[in-house]
BATI-275990 format. One line per field, with one value per residue (C-alpha): residue number from 1; chain; x, y, z. Coordinates in Angstrom, 2 decimals. Last residue first. Example, Ala and Ser with C-alpha at 12.3 -4.5 7.8 and 13.67 -1.06 7.14 Angstrom:
2
num <- c(2 1) .
chaine <- c(A A) .
east <- c(13.67 12.30) .
north <- c(-1.06 -4.50) .
up <- c(7.14 7.80) .
END
This chain:
325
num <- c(325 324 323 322 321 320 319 318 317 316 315 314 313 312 311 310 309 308 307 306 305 304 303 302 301 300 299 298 297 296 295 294 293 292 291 290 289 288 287 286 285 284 283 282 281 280 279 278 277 276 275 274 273 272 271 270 269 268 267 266 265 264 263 262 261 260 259 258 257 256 255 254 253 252 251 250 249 248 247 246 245 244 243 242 241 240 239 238 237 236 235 234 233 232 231 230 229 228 227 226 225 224 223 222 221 220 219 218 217 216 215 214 213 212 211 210 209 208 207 206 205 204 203 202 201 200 199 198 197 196 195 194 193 192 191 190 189 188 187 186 185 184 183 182 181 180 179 178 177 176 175 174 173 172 171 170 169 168 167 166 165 164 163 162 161 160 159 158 157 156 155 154 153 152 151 150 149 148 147 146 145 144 143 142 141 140 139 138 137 136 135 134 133 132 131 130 129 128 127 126 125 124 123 122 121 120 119 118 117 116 115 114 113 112 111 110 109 108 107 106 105 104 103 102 101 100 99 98 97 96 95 94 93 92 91 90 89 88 87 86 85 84 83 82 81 80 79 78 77 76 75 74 73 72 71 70 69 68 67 66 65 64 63 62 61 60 59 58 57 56 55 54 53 52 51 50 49 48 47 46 45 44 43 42 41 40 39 38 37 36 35 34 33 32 31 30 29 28 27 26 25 24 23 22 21 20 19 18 17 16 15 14 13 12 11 10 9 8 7 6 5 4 3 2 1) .
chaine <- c(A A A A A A A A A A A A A A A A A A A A A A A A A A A A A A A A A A A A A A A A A A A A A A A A A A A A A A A A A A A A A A A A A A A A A A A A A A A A A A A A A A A A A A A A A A A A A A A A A A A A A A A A A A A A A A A A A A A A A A A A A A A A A A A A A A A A A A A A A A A A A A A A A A A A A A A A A A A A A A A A A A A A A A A A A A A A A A A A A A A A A A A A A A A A A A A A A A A A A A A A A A A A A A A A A A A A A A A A A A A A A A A A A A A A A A A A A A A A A A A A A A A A A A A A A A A A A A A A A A A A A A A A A A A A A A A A A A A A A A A A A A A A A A A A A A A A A A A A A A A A A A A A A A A A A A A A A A A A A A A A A A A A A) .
east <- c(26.04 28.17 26.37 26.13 29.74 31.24 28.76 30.50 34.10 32.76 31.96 35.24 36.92 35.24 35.82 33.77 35.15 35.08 34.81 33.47 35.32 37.75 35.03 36.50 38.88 37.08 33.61 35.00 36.25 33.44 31.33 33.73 33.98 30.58 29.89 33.13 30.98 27.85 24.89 21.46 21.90 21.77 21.17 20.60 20.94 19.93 21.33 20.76 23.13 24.44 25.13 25.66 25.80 26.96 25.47 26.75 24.42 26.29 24.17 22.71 25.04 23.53 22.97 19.64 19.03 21.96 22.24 25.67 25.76 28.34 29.13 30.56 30.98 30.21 30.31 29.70 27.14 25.88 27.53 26.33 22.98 21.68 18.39 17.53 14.03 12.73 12.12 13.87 16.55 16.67 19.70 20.49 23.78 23.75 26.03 27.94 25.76 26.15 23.82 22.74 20.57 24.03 26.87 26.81 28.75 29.18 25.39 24.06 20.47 20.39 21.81 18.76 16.84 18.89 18.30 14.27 14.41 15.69 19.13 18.76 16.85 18.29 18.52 14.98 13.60 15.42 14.16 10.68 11.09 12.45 9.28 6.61 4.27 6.32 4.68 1.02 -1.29 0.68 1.77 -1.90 -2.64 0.60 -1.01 -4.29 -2.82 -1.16 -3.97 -5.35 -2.75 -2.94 -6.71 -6.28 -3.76 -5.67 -9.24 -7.37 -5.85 -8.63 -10.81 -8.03 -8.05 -12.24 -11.98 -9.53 -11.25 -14.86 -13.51 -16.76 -15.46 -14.96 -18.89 -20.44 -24.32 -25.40 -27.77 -29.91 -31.75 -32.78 -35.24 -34.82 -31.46 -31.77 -33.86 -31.57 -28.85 -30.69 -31.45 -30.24 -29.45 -25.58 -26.12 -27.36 -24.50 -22.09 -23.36 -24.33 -20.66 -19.42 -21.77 -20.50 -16.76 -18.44 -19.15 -23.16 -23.87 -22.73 -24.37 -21.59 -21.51 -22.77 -24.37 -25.92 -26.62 -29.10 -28.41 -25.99 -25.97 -23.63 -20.87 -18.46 -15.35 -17.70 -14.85 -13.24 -15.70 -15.84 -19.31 -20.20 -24.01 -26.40 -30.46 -32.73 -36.70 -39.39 -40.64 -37.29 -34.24 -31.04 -27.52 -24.11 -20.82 -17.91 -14.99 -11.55 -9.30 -5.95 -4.74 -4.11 -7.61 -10.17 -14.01 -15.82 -18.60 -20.46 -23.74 -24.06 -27.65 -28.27 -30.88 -32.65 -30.82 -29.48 -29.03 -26.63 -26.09 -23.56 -23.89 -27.69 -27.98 -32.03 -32.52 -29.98 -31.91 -35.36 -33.60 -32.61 -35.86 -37.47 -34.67 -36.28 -34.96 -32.24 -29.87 -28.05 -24.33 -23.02 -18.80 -19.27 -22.11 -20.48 -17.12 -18.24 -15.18 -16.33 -16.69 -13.65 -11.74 -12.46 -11.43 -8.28 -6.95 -7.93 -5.41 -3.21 -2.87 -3.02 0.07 2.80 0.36 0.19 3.73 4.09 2.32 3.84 7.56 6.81 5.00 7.94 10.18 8.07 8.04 11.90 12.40 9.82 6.52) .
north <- c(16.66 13.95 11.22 12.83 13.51 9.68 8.66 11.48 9.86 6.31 7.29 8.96 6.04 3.54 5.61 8.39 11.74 14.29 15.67 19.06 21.20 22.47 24.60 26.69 24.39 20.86 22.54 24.45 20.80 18.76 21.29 21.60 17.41 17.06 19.28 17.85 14.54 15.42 16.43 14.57 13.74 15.21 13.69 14.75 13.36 14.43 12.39 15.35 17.15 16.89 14.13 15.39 12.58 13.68 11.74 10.79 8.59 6.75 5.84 3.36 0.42 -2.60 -6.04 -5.62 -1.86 -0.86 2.34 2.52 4.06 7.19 8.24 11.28 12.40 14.98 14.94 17.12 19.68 21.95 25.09 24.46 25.38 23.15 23.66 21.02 21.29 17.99 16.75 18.55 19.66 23.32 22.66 25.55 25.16 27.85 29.98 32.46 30.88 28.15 27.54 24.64 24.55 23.83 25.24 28.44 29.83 32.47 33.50 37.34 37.41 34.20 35.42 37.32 33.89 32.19 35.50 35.23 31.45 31.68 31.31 30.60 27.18 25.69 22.27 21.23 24.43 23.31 19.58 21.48 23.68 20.39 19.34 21.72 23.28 26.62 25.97 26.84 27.09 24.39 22.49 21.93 20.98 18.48 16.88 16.33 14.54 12.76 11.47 10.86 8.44 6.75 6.68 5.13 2.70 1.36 1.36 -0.73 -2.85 -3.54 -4.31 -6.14 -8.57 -8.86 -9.20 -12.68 -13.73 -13.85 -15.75 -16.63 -18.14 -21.71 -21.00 -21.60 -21.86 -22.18 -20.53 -21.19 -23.36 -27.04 -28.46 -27.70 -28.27 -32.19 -32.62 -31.04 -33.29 -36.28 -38.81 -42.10 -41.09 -41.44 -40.31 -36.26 -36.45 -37.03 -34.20 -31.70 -32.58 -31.40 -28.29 -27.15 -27.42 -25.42 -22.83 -22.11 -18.53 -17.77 -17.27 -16.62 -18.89 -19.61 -22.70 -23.97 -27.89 -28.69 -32.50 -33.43 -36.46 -39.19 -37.82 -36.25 -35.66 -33.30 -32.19 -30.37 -27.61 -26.22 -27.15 -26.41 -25.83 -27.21 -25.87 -28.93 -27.70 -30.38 -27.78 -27.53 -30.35 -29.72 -30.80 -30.78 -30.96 -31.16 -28.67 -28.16 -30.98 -30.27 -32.16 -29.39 -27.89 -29.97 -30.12 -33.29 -34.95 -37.59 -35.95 -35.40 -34.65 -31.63 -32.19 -29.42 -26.30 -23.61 -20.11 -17.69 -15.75 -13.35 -12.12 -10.61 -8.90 -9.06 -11.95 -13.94 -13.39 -14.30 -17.41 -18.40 -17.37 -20.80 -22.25 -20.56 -18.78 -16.71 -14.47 -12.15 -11.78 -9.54 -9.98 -10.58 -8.36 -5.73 -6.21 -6.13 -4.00 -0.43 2.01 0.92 0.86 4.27 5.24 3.17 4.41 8.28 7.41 6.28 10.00 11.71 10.79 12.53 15.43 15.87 15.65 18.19 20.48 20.33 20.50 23.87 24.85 24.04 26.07 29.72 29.19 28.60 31.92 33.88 35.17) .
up <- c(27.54 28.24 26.76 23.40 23.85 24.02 21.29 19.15 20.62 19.85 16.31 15.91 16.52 14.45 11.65 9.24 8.38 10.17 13.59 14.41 16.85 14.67 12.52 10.18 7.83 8.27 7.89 4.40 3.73 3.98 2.10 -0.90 -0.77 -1.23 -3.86 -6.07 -5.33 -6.52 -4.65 -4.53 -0.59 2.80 5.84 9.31 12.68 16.02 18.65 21.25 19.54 16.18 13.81 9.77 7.14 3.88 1.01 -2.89 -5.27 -7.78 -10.98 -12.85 -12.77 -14.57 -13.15 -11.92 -11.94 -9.40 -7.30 -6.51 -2.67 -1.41 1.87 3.35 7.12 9.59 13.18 16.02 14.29 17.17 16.75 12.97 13.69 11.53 9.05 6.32 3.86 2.34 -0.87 -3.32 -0.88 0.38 2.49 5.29 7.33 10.15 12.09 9.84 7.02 4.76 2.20 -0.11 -3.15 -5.53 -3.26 -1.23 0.80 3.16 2.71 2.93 3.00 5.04 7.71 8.83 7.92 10.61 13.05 12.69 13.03 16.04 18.04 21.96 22.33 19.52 19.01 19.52 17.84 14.67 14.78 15.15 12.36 10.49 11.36 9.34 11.84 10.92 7.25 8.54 5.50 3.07 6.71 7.22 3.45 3.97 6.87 5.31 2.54 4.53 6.84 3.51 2.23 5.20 5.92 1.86 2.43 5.62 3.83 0.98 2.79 4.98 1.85 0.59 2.92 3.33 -0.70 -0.17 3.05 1.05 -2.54 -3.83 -7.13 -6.07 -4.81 -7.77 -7.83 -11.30 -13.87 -16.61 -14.31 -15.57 -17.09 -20.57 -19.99 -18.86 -22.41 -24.49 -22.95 -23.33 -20.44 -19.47 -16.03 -16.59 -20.04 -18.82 -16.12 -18.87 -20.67 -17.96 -16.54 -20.01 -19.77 -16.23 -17.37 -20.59 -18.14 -17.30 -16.16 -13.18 -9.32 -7.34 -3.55 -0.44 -0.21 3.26 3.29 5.13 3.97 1.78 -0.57 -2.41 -0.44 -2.70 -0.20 1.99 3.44 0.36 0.59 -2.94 -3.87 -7.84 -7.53 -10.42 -10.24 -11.92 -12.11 -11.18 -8.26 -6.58 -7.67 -6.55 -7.34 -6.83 -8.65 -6.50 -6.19 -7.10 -7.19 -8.39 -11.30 -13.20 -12.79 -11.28 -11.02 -10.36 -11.03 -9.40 -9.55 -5.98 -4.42 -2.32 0.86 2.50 0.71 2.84 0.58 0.58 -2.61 -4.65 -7.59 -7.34 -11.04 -10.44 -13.18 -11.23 -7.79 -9.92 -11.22 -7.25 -5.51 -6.43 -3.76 -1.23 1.84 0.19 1.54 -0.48 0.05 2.62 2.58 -1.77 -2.62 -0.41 -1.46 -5.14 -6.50 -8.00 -5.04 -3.13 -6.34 -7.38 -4.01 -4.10 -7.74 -6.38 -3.40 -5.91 -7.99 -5.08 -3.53 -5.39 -6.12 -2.35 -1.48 -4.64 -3.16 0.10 -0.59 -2.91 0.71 2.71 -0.29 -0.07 3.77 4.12 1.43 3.43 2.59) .
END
């Protein structure tokens, strides 16, 4: 195994530890949320079904009602309206729903009315309205319970675009993620399908990857995890893996970025930029500044042709020989 096969497949592993760790976080939350309780809730036909559904651990119901009666209660939550309490009575039995469609703007009755919604327990929101409702038809509470469902139709917590969202999100993230994954297990057992060979192979149609390793063995310089060859820069970066011929560098340049935290300085992060042929650029990053400047000025001192330092003119002049050649 060679040196850039031993590092592509150091870059590989750790791509896929990197990753793994969410893409186990969005299968175990594909499996766990409700989304197909929620996006395919039960049907119903019969309102008598609705205890039975609860008993069964059925969350999430659809059900059309004949005619649902309004109690005159509302729900609301800092001022903002939420739903209206409904009603239904089915075989002398009382079954609540909490409607959140704000067009029905609590009209006294609703006929063929379809409810989709989470069947709950009662909420003490439920219970006050219960209450009131319970003195409004001269009736006690213990009395209005004993006739009543243990459960309620609420559909202010059927939320059906918000689990649709993040089921796409999630199936997208995760295809993603594994479409990576798969890609790096690829590259793992084939490293020349990595792409900075092909960025190499596109620059070089005469020197291989045979003679750059050849030099290899016996660097001209070398500074931190890069090398410099008779003919080639090599940078085995922590994330990625550089080759240049450096026939075909045309400019190089430094730049450095303060990486802030809020107001805090956390570090300066120093980059040479390298643009070659063909508009190929490369970056390089996670040396110091002392590093920097040695590689700048070993180019500057044995290589004529390349142009450094960054300014307006020598950006037109590289734009200049790109479109010459």
């Amino acid at each position: 195994m060679d040196i850039l096969h031993k590092h592509i497949r150091k870059l590989t592993i750790k791509n896929i530890f990197i990753v793994l760790f969410p893409f186990i976080i969005l299968v175990i939350a594909l499996f766990t949320l409700p989304f197909k309780d929620v996006l395919f809730p039960t049907e119903l036909y019969y309102p008598t079904d609705i205890p039975r559904a609860y008993e069964n651990g059925n969350d999430y119901i659809s059900i059309t009602f004949p005619e649902i009666h309004y109690t005159g209660y509302t729900l609301t939550s800092n001022s903002d309206l939420k739903g209206y309490y409904y009603y239904y009575i089915a075989n002398e039995r009382v079954i609540f729903l909490l409607v959140s469609d704000y067009n029905v703007k609590g009209q006294s009755s609703l006929k063929n009315y379809t409810c989709t919604g989470k069947l709950t327990e009662w909420d003490n929101d439920l219970r006050d309205v219960m209450n009131n409702f319970s003195q409004d038809l001269n009736f006690s509470i213990t009395g209005l319970s004993s006739v009543s469902y243990t459960c309620m139709i609420n559909e202010c917590k059927y939320h059906f675009y918000f689990y649709l969202y993040l089921l796409i999100y999630i199936l997208v993230t995760a295809l993603l993620i594994l479409t990576f994954i798969i890609s790096n297990i690829v590259t793992f057992i084939i490293p020349n399908l990595h792409p900075a060979y092909g960025k190499f192979k596109k620059l070089n149609r005469h020197n291989t990857i045979r003679d750059l390793l050849l030099e290899l063995e016996d660097p001209v310089l070398s500074i931190g995890q890069l090398c410099i060859t008779d003919n080639y820069l090599v940078s085995f970066d922590k994330n990625w893996i550089t080759m240049i011929s450096l026939e075909d560098i045309l400019w190089a340049y430094e730049h450095s970025k303060i990486k802030r935290f809020l107001w805090f300085k956390i570090k300066q992060v120093y980059t040479i930029h390298f643009t070659c042929n063909k508009k190929i650029k490369f970056n390089l990053t996670g040396y110091s500044k002392e590093q920097l400047d040695s590689i700048i000025s070993y180019l500057n001192d044995n290589y004529s042709d390349i142009l450094i330092g960054y300014s307006i003119e020598n950006k037109r002049t590289v734009s200049e020989l790109i479109t010459k050649k």
